[in-house]
Structure formats: structure tokens, C-alpha cells
N, C-alpha and C positions, 0 to 999 in steps of 0.2 A: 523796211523802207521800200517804198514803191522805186520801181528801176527809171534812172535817167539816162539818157541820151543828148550828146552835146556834139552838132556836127563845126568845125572849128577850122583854123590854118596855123601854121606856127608862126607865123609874122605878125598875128592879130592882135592887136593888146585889150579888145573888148574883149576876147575869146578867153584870154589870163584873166580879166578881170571877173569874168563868172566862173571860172574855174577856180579863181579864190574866194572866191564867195560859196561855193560848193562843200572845194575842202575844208576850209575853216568851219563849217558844219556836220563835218563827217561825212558827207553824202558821196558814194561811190558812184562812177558814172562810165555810160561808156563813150570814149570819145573816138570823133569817127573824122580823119583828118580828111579833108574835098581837095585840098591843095594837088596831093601826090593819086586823086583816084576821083578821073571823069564822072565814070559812074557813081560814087557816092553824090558827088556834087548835083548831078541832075534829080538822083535819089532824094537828097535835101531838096529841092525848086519844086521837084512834086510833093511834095507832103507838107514844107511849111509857105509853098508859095509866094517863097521870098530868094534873094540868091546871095544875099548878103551874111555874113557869119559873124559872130555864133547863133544858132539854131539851136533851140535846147526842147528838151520833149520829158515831159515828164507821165512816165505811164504813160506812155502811147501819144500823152494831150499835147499839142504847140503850145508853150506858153510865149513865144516869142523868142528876141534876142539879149541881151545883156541890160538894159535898160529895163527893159519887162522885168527882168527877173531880183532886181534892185528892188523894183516897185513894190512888186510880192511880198521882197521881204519886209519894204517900210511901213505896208501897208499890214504885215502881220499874219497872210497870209501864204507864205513859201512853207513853214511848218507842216501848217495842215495838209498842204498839198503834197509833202513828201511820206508822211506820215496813213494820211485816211484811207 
């Protein structure tokens, strides 16, 4: 399984939301809290060039935030992507 990255806060409920949508898939991720660490948080705005959370990175790729990553899966595509 290709490595996920999910930058997140614990007050977020979009952020639980793709994180259940994760584990209920098995997919291991690392989650990387911006709340408690400035620098993560500017970490995320440069790389998915958004400042809003969840930030999710699969291999390396932005696919977006929680919404996105719904879509993937409705659309049938979050497998392959975890997967190929």
C-alpha cells in the first residue's frame, strides 16, 4: 500500500471523516496534527496550497481534502490510487 499522509486538527470533523473512511479500509496513514505545530501547518499551505484541513497526500500526490477523497472513492478510484 502506497504511504498516506493526512495533515488534520483534533476539533475537525472533516478530518474524522476521512479518517474513517481510511481506517475502514485498512489504509495506514501518517497523521500530522497543524493545530499544536506552526510549522507543520505552513508545511501543509506549501505543498497542498490550501490552509484548510484535512490535507491528505497519497504517495507524495495532493488529492485534496475530505470531499476529494469521498469522490475517489465514489467514483472508484481511491483503490487504485492506494494500491498501484
Amino acid at each position: 500500500m502506497k504511504p498516506v499522509e493526512i495533515y488534520t486538527t483534533p476539533i475537525c470533523g472533516f478530518c474524522s471523516a476521512a479518517k474513517r473512511l481510511l481506517d475502514g479500509k485498512g489504509v495506514d496513514y501518517r497523521e500530522i496534527d497543524v493545530m499544536r505545530d506552526r510549522e507543520k501547518k505552513q508545511e501543509m499551505m506549501q505543498r497542498a496550497g490550501r490552509h484548510t484541513v484535512p490535507q491528505i497526500f497519497i504517495d507524495g500526490q495532493h488529492v485534496g481534502g475530505c470531499d476529494e477523497l469521498y469522490e475517489l472513492e465514489r467514483a472508484g478510484k481511491l483503490d487504485p490510487m492506494l494500491t498501484a
